[in-house]
FIGUFI-391259 format. One line per 3 residues: number of its first residue (from 1); their letters; for each residue x, y, z of C-alpha. Coordinates in Angstrom, 3 decimals, always signed. Layout:
BEGIN
NUM> A> X:Y:Z | ...
***
This chain:
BEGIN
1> XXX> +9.598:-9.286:-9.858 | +12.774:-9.628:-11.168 | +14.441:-6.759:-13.584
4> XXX> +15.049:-3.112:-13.628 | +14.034:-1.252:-10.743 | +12.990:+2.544:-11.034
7> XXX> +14.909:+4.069:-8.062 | +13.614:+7.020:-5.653 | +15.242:+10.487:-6.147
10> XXX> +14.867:+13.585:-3.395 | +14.860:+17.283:-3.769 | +14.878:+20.249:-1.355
13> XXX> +15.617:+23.679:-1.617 | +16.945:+22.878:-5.101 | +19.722:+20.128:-3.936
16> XXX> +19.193:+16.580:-3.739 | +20.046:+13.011:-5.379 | +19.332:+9.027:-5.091
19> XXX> +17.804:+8.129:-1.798 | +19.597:+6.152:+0.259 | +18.585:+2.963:+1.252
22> XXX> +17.688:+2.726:+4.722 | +17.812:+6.368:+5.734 | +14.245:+8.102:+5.674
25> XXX> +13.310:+9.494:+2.630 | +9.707:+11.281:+4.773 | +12.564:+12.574:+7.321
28> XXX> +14.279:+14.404:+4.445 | +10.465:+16.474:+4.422 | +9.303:+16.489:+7.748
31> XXX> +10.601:+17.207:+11.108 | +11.836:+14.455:+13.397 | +9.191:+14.379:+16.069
34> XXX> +6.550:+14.179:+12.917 | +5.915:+11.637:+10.292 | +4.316:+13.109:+7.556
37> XXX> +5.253:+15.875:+5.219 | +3.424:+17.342:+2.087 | +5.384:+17.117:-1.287
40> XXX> +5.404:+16.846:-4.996 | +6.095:+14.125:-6.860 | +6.258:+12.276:-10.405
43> XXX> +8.291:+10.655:-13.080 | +11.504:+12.751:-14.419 | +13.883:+11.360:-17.164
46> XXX> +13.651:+7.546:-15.377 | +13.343:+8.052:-12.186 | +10.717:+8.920:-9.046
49> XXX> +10.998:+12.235:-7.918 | +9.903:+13.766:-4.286 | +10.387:+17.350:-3.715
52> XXX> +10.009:+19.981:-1.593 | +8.628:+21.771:-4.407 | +6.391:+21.081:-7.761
55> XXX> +8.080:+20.428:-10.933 | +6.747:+19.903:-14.676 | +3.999:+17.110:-14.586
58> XXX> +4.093:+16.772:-10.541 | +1.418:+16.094:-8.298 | +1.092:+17.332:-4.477
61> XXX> +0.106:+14.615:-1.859 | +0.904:+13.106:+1.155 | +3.959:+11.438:+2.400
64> XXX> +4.251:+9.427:+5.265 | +6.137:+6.770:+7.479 | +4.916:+4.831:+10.728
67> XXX> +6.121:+6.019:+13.500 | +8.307:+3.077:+14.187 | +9.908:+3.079:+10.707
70> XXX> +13.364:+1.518:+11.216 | +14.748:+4.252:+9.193 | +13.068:+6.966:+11.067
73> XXX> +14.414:+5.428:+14.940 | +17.994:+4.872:+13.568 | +20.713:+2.645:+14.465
76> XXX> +22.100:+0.215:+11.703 | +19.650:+0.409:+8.987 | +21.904:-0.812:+5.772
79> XXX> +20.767:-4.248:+6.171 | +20.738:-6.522:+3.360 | +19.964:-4.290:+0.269
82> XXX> +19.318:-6.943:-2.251 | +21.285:-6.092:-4.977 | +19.436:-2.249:-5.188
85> XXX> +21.948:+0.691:-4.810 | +18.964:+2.828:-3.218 | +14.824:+3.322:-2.376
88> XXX> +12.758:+1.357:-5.026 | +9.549:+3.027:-6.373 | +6.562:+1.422:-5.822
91> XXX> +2.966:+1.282:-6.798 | -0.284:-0.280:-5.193 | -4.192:-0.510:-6.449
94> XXX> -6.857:+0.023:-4.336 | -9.553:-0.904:-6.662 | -13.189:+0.114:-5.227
97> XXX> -16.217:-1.678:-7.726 | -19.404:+0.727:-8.804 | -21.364:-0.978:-5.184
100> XXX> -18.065:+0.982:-3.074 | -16.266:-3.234:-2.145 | -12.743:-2.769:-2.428
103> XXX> -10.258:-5.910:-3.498 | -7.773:-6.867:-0.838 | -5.376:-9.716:-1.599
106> XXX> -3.850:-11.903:+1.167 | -0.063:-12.283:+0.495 | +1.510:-16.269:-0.179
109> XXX> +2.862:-17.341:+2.734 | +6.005:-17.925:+1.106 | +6.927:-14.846:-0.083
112> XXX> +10.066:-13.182:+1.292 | +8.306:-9.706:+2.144 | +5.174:-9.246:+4.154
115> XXX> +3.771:-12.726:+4.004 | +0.333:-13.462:+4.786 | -0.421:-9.851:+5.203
118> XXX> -3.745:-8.256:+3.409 | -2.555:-5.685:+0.946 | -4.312:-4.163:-2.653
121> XXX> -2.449:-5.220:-5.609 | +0.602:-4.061:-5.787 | +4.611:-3.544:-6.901
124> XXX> +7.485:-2.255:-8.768 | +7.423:+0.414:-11.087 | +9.629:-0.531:-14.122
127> XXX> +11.278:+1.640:-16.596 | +9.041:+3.491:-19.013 | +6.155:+2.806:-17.168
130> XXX> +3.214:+5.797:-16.065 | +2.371:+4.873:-12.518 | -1.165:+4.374:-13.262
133> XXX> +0.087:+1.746:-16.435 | +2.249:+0.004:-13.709 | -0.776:-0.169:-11.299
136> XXX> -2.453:-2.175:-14.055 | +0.255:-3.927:-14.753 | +0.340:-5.398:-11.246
139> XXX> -3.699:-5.647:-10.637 | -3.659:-8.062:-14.131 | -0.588:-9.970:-12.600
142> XXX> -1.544:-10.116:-9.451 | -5.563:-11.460:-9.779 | -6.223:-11.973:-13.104
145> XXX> -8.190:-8.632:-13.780 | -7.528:-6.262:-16.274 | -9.755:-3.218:-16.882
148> XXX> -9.932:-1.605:-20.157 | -10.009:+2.514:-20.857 | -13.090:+4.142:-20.061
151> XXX> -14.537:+1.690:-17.393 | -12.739:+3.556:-14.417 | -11.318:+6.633:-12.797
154> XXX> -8.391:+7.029:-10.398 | -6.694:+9.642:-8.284 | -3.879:+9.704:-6.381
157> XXX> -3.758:+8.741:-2.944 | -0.545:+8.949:-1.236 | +3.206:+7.962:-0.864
160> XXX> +3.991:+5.430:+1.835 | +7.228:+4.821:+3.239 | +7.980:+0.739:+3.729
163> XXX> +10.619:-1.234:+4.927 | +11.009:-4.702:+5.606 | +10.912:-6.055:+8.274
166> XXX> +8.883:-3.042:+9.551 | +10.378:-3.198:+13.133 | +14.238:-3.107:+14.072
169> XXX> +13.144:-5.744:+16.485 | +12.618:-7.992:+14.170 | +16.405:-6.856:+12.085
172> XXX> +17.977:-4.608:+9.793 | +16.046:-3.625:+6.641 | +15.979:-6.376:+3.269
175> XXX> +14.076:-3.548:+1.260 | +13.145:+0.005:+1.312 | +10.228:+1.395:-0.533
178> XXX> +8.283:+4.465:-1.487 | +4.851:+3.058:-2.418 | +2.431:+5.492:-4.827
181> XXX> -0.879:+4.728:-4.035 | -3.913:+4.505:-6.520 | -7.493:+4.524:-5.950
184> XXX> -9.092:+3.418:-8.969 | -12.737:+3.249:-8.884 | -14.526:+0.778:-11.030
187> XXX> -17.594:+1.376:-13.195 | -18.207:-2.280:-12.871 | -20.111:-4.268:-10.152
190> XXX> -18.136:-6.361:-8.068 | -19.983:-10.055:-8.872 | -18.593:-8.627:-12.418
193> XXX> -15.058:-8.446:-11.312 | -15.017:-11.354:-9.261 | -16.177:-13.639:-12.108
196> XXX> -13.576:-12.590:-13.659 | -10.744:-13.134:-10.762 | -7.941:-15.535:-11.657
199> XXX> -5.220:-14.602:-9.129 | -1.410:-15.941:-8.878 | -1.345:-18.406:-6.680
202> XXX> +2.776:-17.458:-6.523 | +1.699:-14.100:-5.146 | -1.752:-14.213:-3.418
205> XXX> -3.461:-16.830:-1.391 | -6.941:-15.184:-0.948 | -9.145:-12.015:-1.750
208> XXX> -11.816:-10.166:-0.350 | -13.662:-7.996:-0.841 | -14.698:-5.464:+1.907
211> XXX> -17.480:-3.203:+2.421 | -17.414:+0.527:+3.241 | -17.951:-0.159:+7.388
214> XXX> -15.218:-2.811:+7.654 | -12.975:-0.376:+5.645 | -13.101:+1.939:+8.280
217> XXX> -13.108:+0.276:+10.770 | -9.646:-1.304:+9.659 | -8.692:+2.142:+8.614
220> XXX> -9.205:+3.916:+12.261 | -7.027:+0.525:+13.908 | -3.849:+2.717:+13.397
223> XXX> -0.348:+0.787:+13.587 | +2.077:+2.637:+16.771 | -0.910:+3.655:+18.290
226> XXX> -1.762:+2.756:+21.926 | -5.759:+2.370:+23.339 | -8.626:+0.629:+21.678
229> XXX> -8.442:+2.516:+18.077 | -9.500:+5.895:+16.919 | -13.208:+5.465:+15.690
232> XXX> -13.880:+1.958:+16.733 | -15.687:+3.384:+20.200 | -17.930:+5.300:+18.039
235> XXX> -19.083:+5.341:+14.098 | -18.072:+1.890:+13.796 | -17.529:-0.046:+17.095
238> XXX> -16.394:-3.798:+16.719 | -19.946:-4.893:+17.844 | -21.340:-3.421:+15.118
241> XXX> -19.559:-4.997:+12.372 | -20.342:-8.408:+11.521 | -18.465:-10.890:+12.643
244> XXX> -16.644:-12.853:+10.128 | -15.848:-11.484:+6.420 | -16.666:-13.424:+3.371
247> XXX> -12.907:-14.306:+1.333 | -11.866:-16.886:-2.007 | -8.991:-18.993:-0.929
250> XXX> -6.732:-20.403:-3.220 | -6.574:-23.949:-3.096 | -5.109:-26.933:-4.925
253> XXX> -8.318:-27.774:-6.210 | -9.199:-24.280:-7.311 | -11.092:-21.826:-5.548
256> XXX> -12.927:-22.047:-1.871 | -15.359:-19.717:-0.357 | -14.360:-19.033:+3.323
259> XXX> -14.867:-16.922:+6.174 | -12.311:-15.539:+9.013 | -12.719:-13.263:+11.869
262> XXX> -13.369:-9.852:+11.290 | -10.723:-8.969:+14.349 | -7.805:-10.611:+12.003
265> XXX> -8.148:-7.487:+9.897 | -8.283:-5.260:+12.241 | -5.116:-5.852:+13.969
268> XXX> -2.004:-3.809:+14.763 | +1.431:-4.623:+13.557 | +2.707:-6.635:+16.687
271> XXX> +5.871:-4.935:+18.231 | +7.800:-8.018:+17.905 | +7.488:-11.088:+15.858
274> XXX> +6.422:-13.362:+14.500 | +4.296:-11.602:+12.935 | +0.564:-11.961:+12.200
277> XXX> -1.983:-12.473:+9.583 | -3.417:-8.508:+9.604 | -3.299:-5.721:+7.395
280> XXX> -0.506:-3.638:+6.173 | +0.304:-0.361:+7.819 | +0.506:+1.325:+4.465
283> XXX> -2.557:-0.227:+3.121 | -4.660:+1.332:+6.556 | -2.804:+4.919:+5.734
286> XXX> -4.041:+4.318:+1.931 | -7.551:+3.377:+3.352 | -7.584:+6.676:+5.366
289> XXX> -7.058:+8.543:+2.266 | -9.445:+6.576:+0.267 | -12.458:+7.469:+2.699
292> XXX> -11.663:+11.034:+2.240 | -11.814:+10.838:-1.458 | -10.618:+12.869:-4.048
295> XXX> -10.150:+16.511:-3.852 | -11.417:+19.045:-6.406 | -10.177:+18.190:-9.963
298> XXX> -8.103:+15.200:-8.167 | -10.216:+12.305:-10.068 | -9.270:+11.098:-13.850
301> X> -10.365:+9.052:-16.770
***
């Protein structure tokens, strides 16, 4: 979307500023041979905050990267920066309905970032906004659905660190994000929600919704990783997950039932391009967190 962007600020040991775009903002956290680092983080006088310590109205959670971030492995990471002086904030929706589906939307093919990739609803955070408002915002925008106070709960589930293209294989960075991500948790069933699915055909070309065991299963296909997938040889093996997923494409004529392979969602980020119809990397790190669930106190109205 086009507009004000609300820009990424660090802080450690009580010195910090702006992120810089394409240098890693989980590196500033974590040491280099890791990719994860635990930090605090929330809204402060415009801007997204990450620190090394809490702060008024800060939350603790996870921050991570993959480990082939281009930012993380170095070399000329500037790229093209699109007009943004720094690291955009971010926010993404995975929205689970009362039978434990969650919504996954399949990205337009002719979008400059990440097309045809699965992802939740998702995107900027503008000016003003509470993250949770802006994770509305974009689930409305996005598909159509908007859910009014009182009908859900949500909690936070991570920060993700995404650039784009993913790889330096495939060039230098055209974005750099930190992406907050929501689980919000529907009172509603999911034949309720779906009637009432009208998604942008500018920003979405199909939705699904998945059940608990193909979750995981996408969840344990880790991107980086080598061998068959944490999980899949046991708990949920490929063999015991059906084999084709139920999705609504968006047509010219409206919608379509379909079906595709349930081994399209479960694969990795190829090392080099093109790349593939799969899900993102941050949405499997978001999934991880989701099956944990909430920790004590974590969930809210």
């Amino acid at each position: 979307m086009a507009g004000a962007r609300v820009l990424v600020h660090v802080r450690r040991a009580g010195a910090g500023g702006a992120a810089a775009f394409g240098q890693s903002v989980t590196g500033v956290f974590c040491p280099a041979h890791t990719d994860v680092a635990l930090v605090s983080c929330g809204l402060e006088r415009g801007r997204f905050l990450i620190s090394d310590v809490p702060f008024p109205g800060s939350t603790v959670t996870v921050l991570k990267r993959p480990p082939f971030c281009p930012a993380k492995l170095g070399g000329d990471t500037r790229g093209d920066r699109g007009g943004h002086a720094g690291v955009v904030a971010a926010v993404a929706v995975l929205l689970e309905a009362a039978c434990g589906h969650v919504l996954l939307t399949r990205r337009a093919t002719t979008l400059r970032h990440f097309p045809n990739v699965w992802v939740p609803p998702g995107g900027h955070l503008e000016p003003g906004e509470e993250l949770v408002a802006a994770g509305l915002r974009e689930l409305a925008e996005e598909t159509g659905l908007r859910l009014e106070p009182g009908t859900f709960s949500w909690h936070l589930l991570g920060l993700w660190e995404s650039l784009f293209p993913p790889s330096l294989s495939w060039g230098p960075p055209r974005c750099h994000h930190i992406v907050t991500y929501l689980g919000l948790r529907s009172a509603e069933p999911r034949q309720r929600l779906q009637a009432r699915l009208c998604p942008s055909p500018a920003e979405v070309s199909a939705v699904a919704w998945l059940e608990p065991p193909v979750l995981e299963a996408i969840a344990a296909t880790e991107d980086g990783a080598e061998g068959p997938g944490p999980g899949l040889g046991s708990g949920s093996s490929p063999r015991e997950l059906p084999a084709t997923v139920g999705i609504t494409e968006l047509s010219p004529d409206g919608f379509r039932s379909s079906r595709i392979p349930t081994g399209i969602l479960l694969r990795r980020a190829p090392e080099r391009g093109p790349d593939l119809e799969r899900v993102s990397t941050g949405t499997k790190f978001a999934l991880g967190r989701w099956r944990a669930g909430p920790g004590p106190g974590e969930e809210r109205e």
